[in-house]
C-alpha positions as a Markdown table, in Angstrom:
| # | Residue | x | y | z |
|---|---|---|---|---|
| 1 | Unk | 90.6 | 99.6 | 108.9 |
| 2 | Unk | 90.8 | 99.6 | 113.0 |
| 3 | Unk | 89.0 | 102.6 | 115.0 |
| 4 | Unk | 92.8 | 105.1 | 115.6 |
| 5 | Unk | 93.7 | 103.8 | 119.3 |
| 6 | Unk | 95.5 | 100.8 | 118.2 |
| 7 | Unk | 99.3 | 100.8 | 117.1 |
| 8 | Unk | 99.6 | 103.8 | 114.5 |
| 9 | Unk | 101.5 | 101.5 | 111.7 |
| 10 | Unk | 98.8 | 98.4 | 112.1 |
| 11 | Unk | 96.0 | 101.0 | 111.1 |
| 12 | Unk | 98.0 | 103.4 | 108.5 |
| 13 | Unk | 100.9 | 101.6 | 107.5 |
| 14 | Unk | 104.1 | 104.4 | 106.4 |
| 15 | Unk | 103.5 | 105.2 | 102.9 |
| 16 | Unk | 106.3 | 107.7 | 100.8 |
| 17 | Unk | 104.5 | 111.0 | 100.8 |
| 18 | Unk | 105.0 | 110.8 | 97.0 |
| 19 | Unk | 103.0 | 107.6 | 96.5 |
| 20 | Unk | 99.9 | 109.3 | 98.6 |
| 21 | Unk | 97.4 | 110.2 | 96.2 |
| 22 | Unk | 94.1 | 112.8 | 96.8 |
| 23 | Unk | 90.4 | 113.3 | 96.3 |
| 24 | Unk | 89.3 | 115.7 | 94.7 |
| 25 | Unk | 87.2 | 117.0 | 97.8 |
| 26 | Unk | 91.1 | 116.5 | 99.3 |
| 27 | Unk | 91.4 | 120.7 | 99.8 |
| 28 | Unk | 87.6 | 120.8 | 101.6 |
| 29 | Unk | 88.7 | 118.3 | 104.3 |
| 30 | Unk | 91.9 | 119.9 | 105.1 |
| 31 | Unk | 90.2 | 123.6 | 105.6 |
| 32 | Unk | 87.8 | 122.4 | 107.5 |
| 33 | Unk | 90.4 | 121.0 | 110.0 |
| 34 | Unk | 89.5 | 116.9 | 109.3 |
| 35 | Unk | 92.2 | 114.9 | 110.9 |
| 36 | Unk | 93.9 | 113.2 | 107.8 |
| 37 | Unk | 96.1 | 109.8 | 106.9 |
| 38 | Unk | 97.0 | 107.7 | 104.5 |
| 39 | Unk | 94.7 | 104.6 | 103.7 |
| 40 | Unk | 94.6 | 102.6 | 100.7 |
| 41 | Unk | 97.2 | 105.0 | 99.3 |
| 42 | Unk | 95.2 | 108.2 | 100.0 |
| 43 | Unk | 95.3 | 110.7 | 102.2 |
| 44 | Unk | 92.1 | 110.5 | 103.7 |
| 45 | Unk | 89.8 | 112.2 | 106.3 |
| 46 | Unk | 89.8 | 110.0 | 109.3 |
| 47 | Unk | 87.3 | 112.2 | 111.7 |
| 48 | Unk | 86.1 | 115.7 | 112.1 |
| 49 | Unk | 84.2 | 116.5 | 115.0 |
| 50 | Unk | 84.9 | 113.1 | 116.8 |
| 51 | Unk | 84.2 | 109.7 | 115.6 |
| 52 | Unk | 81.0 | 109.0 | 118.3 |
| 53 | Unk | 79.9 | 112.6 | 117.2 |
| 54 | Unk | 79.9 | 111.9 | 113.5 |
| 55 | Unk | 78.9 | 108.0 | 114.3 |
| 56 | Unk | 75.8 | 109.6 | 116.0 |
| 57 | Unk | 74.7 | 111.6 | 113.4 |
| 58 | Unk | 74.7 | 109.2 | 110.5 |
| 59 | Unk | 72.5 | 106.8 | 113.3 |
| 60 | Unk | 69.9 | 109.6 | 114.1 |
| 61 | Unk | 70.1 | 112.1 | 111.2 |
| 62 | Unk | 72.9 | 111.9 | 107.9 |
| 63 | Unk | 76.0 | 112.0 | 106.8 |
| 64 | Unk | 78.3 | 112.7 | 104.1 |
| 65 | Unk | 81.1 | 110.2 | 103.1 |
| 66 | Unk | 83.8 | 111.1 | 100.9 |
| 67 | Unk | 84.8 | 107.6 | 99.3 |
| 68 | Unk | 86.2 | 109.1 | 96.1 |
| 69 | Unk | 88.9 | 106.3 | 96.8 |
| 70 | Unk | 87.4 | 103.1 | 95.2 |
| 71 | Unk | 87.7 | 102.2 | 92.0 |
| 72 | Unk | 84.8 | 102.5 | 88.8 |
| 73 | Unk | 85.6 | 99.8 | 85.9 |
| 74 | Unk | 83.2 | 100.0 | 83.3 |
| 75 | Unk | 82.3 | 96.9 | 81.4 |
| 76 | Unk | 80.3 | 97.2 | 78.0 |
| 77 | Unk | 79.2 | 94.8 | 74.9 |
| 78 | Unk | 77.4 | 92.0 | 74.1 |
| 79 | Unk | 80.2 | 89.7 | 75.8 |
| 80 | Unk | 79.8 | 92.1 | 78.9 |
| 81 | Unk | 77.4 | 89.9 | 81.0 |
| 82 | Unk | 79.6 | 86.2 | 79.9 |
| 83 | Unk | 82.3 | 88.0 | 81.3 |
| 84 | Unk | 81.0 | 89.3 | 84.4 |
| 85 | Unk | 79.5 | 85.4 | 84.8 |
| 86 | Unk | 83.1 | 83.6 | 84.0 |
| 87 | Unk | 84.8 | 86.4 | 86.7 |
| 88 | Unk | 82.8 | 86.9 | 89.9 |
| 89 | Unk | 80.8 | 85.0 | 92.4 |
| 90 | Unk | 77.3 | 85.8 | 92.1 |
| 91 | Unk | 74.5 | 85.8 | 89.4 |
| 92 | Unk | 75.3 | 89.0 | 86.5 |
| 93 | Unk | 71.9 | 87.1 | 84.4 |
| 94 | Unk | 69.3 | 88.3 | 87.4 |
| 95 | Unk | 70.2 | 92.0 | 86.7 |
| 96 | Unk | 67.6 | 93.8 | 85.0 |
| 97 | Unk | 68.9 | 97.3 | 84.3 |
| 98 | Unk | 68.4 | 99.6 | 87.2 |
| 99 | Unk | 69.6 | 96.9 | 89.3 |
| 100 | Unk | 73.0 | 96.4 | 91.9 |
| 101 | Unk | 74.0 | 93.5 | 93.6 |
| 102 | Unk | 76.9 | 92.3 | 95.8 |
| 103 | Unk | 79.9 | 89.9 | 94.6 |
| 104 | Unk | 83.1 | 88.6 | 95.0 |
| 105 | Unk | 85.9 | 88.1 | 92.7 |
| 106 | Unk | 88.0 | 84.9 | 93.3 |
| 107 | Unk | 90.9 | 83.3 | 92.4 |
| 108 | Unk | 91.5 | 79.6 | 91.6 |
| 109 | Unk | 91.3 | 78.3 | 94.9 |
| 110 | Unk | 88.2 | 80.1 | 95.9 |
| 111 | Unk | 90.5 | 82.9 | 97.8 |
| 112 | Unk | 88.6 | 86.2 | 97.3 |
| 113 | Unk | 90.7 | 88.7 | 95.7 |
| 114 | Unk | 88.1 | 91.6 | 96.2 |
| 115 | Unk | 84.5 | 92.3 | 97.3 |
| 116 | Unk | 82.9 | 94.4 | 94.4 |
| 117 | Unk | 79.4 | 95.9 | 93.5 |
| 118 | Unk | 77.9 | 95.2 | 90.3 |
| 119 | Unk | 75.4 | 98.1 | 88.4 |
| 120 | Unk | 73.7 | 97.0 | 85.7 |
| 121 | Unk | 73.5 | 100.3 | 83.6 |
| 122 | Unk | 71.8 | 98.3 | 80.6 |
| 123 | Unk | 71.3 | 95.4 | 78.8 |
| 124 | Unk | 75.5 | 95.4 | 77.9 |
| 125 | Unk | 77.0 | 97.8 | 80.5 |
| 126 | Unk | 77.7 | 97.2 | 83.6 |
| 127 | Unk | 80.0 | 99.4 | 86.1 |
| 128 | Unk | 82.1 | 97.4 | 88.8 |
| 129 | Unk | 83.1 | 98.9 | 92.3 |
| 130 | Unk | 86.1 | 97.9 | 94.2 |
| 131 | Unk | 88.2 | 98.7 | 96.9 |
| 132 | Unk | 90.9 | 101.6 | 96.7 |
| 133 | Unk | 93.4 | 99.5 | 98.3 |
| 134 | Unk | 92.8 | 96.4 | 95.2 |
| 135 | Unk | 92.4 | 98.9 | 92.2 |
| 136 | Unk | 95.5 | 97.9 | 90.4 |
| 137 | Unk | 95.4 | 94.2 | 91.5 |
| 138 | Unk | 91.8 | 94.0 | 90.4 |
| 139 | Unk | 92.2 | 95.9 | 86.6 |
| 140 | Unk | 95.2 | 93.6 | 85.9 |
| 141 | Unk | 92.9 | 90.3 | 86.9 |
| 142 | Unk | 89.8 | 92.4 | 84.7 |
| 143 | Unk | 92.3 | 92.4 | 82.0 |
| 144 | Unk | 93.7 | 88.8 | 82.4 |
| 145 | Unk | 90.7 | 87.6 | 82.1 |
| 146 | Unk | 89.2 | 89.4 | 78.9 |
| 147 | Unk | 90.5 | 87.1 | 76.1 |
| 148 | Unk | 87.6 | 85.2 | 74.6 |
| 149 | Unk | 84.9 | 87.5 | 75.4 |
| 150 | Unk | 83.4 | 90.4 | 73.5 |
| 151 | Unk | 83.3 | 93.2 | 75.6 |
| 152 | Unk | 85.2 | 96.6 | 76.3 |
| 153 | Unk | 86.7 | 97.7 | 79.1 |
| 154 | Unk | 87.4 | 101.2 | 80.8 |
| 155 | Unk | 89.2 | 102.1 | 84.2 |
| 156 | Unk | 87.7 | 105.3 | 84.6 |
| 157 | Unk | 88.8 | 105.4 | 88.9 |
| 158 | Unk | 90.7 | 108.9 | 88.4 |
| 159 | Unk | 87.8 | 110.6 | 86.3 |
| 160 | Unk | 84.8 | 109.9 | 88.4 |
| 161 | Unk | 84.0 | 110.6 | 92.4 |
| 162 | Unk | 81.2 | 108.9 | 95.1 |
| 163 | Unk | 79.7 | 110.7 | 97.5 |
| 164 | Unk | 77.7 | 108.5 | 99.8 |
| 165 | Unk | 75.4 | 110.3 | 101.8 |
| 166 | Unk | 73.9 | 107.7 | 104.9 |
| 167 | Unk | 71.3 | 108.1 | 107.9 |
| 168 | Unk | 67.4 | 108.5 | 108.1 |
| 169 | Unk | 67.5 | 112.0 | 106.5 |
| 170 | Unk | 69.2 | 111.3 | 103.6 |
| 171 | Unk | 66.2 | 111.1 | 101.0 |
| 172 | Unk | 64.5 | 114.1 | 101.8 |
| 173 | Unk | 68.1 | 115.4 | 101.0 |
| 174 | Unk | 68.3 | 114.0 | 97.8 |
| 175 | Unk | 64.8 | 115.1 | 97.5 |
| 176 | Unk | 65.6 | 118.8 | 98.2 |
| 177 | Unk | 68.3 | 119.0 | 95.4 |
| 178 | Unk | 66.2 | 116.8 | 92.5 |
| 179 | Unk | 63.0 | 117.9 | 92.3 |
| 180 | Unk | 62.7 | 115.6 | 89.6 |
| 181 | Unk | 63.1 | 112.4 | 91.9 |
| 182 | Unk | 59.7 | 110.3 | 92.4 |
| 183 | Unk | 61.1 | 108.6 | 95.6 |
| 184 | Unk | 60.6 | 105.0 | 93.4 |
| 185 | Unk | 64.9 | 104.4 | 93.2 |
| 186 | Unk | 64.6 | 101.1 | 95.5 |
| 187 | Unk | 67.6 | 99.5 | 97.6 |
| 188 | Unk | 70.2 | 98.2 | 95.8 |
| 189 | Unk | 68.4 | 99.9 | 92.3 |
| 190 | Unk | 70.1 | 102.6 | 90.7 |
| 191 | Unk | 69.8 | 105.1 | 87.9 |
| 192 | Unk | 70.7 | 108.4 | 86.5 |
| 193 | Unk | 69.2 | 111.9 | 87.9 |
| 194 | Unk | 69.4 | 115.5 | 87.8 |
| 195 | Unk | 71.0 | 116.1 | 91.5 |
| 196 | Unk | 72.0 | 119.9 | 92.1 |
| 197 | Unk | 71.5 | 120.4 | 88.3 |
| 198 | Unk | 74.0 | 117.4 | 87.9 |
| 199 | Unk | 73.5 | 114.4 | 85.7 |
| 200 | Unk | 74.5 | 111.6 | 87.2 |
| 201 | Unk | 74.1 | 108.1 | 88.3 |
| 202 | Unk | 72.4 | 107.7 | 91.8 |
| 203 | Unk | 72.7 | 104.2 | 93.6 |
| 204 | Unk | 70.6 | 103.1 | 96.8 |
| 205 | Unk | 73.3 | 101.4 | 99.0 |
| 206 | Unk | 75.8 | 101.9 | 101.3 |
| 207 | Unk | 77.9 | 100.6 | 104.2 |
| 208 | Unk | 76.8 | 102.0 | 107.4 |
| 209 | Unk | 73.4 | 99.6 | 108.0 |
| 210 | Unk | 71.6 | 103.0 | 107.3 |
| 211 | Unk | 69.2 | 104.2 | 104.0 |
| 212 | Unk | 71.5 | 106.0 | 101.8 |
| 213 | Unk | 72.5 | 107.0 | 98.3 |
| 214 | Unk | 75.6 | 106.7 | 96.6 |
| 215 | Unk | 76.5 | 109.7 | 93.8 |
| 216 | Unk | 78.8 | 109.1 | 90.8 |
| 217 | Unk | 80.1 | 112.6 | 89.9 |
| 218 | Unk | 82.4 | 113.8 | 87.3 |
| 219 | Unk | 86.2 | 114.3 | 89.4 |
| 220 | Unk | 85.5 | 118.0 | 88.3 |
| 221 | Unk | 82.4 | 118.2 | 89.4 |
| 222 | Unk | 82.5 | 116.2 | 92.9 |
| 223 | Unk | 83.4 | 119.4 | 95.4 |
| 224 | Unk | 80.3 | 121.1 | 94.0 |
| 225 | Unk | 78.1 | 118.3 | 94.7 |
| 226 | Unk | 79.2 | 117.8 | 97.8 |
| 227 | Unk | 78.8 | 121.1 | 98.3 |
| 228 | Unk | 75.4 | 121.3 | 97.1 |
| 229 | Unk | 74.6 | 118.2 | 99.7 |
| 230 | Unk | 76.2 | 119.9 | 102.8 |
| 231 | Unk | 74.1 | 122.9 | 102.2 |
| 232 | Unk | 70.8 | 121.2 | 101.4 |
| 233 | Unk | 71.6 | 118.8 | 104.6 |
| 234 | Unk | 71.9 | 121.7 | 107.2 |
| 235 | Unk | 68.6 | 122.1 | 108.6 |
| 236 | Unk | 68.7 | 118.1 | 108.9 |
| 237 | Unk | 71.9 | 118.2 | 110.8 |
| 238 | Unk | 74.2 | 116.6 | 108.3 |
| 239 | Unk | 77.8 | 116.1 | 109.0 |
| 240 | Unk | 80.8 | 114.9 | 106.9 |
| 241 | Unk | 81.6 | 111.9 | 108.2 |
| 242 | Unk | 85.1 | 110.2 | 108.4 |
| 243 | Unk | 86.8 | 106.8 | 107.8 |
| 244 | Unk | 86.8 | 106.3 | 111.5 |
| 245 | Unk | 83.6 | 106.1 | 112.0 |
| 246 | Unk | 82.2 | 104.2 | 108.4 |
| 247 | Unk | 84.3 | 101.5 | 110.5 |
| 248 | Unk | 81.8 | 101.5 | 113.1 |
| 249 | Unk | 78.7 | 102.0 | 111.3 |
| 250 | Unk | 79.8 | 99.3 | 108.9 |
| 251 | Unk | 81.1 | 96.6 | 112.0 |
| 252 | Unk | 77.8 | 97.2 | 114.0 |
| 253 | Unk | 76.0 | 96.3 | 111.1 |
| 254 | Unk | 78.3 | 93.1 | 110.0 |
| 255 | Unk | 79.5 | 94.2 | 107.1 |
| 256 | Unk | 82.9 | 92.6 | 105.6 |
| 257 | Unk | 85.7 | 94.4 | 105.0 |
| 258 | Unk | 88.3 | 93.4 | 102.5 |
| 259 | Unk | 91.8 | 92.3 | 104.1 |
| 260 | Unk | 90.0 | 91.5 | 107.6 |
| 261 | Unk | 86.8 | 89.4 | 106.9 |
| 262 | Unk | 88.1 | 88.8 | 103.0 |
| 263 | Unk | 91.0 | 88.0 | 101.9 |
| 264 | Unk | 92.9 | 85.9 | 99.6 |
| 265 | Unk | 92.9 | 83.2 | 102.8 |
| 266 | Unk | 89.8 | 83.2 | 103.2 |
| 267 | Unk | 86.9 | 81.8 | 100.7 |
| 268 | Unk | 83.3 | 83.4 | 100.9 |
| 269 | Unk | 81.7 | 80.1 | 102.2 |
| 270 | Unk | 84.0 | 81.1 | 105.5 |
| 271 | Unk | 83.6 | 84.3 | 105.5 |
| 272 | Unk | 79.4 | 84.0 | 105.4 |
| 273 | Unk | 78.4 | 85.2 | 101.9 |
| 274 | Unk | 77.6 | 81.6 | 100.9 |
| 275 | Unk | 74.4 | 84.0 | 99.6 |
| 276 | Unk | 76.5 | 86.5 | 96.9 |
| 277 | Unk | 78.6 | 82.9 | 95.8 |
| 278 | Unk | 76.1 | 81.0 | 93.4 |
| 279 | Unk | 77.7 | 77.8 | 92.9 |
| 280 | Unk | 74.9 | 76.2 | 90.6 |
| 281 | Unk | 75.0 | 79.4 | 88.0 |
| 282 | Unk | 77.3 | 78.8 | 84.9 |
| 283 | Unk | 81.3 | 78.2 | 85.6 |
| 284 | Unk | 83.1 | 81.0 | 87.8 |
| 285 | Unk | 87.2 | 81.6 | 88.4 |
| 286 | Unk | 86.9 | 80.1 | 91.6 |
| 287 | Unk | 83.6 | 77.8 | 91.3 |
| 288 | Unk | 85.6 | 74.2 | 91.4 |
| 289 | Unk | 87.4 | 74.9 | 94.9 |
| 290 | Unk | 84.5 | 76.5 | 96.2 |
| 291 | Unk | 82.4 | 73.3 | 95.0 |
| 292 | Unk | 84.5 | 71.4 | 97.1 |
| 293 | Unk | 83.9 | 73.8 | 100.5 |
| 294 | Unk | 80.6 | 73.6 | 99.8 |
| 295 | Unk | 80.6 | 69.8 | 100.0 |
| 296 | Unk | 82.7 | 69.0 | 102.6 |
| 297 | Unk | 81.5 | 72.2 | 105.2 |
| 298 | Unk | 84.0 | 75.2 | 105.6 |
| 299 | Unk | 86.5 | 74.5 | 107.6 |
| 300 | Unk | 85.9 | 78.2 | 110.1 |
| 301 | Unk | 83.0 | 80.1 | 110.0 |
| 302 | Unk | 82.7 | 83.7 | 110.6 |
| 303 | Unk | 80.8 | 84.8 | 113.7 |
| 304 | Unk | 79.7 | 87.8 | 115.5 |
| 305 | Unk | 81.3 | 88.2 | 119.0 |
| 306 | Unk | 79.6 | 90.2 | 122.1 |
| 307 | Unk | 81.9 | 90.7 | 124.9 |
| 308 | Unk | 80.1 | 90.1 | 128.1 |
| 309 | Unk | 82.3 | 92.5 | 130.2 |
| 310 | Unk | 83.6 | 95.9 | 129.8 |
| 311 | Unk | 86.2 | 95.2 | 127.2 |
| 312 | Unk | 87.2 | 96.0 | 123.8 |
| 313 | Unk | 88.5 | 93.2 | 121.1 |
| 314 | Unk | 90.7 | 94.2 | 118.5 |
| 315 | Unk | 91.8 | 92.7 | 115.1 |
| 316 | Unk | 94.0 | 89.9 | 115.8 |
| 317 | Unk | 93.5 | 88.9 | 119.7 |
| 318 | Unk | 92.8 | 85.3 | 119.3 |
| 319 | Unk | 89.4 | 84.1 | 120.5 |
| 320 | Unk | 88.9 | 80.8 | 122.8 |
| 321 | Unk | 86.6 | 78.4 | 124.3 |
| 322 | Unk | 86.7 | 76.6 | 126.9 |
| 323 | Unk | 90.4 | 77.5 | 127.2 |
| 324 | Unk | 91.3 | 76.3 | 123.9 |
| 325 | Unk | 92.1 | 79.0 | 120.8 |
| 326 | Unk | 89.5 | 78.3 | 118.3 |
| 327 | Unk | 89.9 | 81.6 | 116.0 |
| 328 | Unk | 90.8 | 85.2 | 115.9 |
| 329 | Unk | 88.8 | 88.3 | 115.5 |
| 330 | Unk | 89.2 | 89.9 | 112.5 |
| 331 | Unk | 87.7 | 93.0 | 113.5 |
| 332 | Unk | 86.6 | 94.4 | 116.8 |
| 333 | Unk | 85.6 | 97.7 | 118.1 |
| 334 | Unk | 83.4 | 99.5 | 121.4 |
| 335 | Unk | 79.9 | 99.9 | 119.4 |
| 336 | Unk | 79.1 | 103.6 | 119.7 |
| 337 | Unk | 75.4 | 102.6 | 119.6 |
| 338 | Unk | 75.3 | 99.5 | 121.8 |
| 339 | Unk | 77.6 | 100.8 | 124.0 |
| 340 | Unk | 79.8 | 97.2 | 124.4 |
| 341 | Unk | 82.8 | 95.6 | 123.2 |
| 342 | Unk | 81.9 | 93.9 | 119.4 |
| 343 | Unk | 83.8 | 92.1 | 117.0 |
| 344 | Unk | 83.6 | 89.5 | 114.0 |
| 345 | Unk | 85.9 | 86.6 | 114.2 |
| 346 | Unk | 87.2 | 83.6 | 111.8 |
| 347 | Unk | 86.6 | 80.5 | 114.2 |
| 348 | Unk | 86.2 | 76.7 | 114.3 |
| 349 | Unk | 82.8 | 76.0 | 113.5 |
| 350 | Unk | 80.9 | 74.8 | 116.8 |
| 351 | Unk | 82.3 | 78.0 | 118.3 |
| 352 | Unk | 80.4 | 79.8 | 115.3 |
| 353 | Unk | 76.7 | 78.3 | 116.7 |
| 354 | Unk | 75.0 | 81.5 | 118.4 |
| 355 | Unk | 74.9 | 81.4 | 122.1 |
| 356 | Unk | 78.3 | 79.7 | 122.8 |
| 357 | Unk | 80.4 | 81.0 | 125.3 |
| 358 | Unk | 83.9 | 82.1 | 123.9 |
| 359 | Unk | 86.7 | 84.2 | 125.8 |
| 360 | Unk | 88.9 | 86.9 | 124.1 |
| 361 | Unk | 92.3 | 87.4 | 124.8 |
| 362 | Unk | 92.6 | 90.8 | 125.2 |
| 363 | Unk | 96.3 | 92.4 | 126.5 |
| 364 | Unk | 97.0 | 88.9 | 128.1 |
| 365 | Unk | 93.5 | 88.5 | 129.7 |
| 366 | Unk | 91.1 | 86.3 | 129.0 |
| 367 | Unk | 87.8 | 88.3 | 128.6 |
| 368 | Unk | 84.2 | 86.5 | 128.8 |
| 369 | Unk | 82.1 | 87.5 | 125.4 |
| 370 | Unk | 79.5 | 85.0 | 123.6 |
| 371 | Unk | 79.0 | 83.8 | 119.7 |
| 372 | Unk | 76.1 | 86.0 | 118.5 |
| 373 | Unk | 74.5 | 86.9 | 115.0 |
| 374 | Unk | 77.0 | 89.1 | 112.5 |
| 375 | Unk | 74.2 | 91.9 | 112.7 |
| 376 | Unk | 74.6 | 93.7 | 115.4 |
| 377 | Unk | 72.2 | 96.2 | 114.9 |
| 378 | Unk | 69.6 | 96.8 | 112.3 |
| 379 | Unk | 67.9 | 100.0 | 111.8 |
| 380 | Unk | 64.7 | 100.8 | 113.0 |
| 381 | Unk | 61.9 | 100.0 | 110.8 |
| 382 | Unk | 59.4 | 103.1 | 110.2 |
| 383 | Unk | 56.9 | 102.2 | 112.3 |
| 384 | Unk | 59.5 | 101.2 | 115.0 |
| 385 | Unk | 60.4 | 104.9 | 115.0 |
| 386 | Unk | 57.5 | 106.3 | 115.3 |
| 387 | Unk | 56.9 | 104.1 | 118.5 |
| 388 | Unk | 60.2 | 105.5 | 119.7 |
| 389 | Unk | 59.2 | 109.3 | 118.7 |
| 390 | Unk | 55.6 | 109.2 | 119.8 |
């Protein structure tokens, strides 16, 4: 998804108002005068108070995402784990229960057909989450794929909500509504607690670069959690937070997005999560072709891009070097935080190496920027904010 400023049918394409599906927090966002629009078939809140506003506060303080969107597939029975192996990228066997890592799923070729998370809920259950825009694509491939393995699966994407609350406040706002919670739920651990009287299951991840929690409420029960989280977040300056903005929490901190940095062009090995694709684990849909990358070098890399002047890259403007086009960004924004033009781009490979000097093409200008890490910004470590605060 692009920042709203580019052309309005690149960023929400038209959808028939009768295909546009809603949240169940759908009726909250509109009262409370959220600019909406369509996005992976949803109307969707795209900003409230302003996207640097609501950017801001998730940086400095919290905020609440409504990402009741993407998709839940539960996975259960002693085939569960072979299954999970034969179908995505990285290693289901190091799970432990409690435990959430990031994957891929692939197709033949080593194309990604969706970036997922994987929650090991116990030693034969596991819950997948994917994209809102790949929830149909992605079931049909789950249930392609099922012969030959012992296992049940469930789509349950209508029945249960996320709430994703982000920033540097956001456990002493879990804390405040589960008194129960001992502060031991690690990053990327999850598990099941009483939240606003609620039990439910409680992951430690996120998208913004922040510390967060994601919530897994019953549909029914979602607009009273998040609620429940608004309420407890007030003294702490909570706001809900937007699409707009996740995009440029998520781009300053180098996160892929499916469709830009993924996509069924472009293998994991290019787009830089060599480190979720474990080629030496048991055979994956995908493995062979991605054996083959592996062995021969990707042919582009994915690379962070800093422009150098006052100027904002977009999805799509093609990137050069030395007056030659070597790639094209495949997403690009004005970081809020750093306060310069920022973007992630597919390119050759020597254009990837960290330092080189690269020109963007931006509304028929060549504009000066340099190769830099995907990371953009990393959040403060403790002790790093106290220097800042004292």
């Amino acid at each position: 998804m692009q920042v709203p400023g580019g052309p309005a049918n690149a960023i929400f394409p038209a959808v028939s108002t009768s295909e546009i599906k809603q949240t169940p927090l759908h009726a909250w966002h509109v009262a409370q005068g959220a600019k909406m629009a369509p996005f992976a078939g949803f109307s969707m809140p795209i900003q409230y108070s302003g996207i640097r506003q609501e950017h801001d506060a998730v940086r400095a303080r919290a905020g609440l995402f409504d990402v009741s969107h993407m998709g839940n597939f539960f996975v259960r029975g002693p085939g569960a784990l072979a299954y999970l192996q034969n179908l995505t990228t990285n290693n289901v066997a190091k799970l432990a229960p409690g435990d959430v890592h990031y994957s891929a799923l692939c197709y033949p070729d080593g194309g990604v057909i969706d970036d997922i998370l994987v929650y090991a809920l116990g030693p034969d259950a596991y819950m997948v989450v994917v994209n809102a825009a790949n929830i149909p694509k992605d079931w049909d491939w789950f249930l392609q794929h099922r012969d030959g393995f012992d296992c049940e699966l469930e789509n349950r994407s209508e029945s249960l909500s996320i709430l994703s609350l982000q920033g540097p406040e956001s456990e002493a706002i879990l804390r405040a509504l589960a008194p129960g919670y001992d502060g031991t739920l690690k990053t990327y651990k999850c598990a099941r607690l009483k939240v606003a009287g609620l039990d439910i299951l409680v992951g430690r991840t996120g998208y913004t670069g922040e510390d967060g929690f994601e919530f897994f409420p019953e549909a029914a029960d979602a607009e009273f959690l998040w609620k429940a989280l608004m309420e407890a977040g007030a003294s702490r300056g909570v706001l809900p937070i937007g699409l707009a903005a996740r995009d440029t929490l998520r781009l300053e901190s180098g996160y892929s997005l499916y469709g830009h940095e993924l996509s069924a062009s472009i293998n994991p090995l290019e787009a830089g999560l060599g480190w979720i694709t474990d080629l030496d684990k048991t055979d994956f849909v995908g493995r062979a072709a991605l054996l083959k990358v592996r062995e021969n070098g990707p042919a582009r890399k994915m690379t962070g891009i800093e422009m150098t002047d006052l100027a904002i890259p977009r999805e799509g403007c093609e990137v050069f070097r030395d007056g030659r086009p070597v790639g094209v960004v495949t997403s690009g924004t004005l970081s809020p935080t750093l306060g310069k033009g920022i973007a992630l781009a597919l390119v050759e490979p020597a254009a990837a190496e960290r330092g080189t000097d690269l020109q963007v093409s931006i509304r028929g200008a060549l504009k000066p920027a340099k190769a830099v890490a995907r990371t953009f910004y990393k959040r403060p470590k403790p002790s790093d904010a106290a220097a800042v605060t004292a």
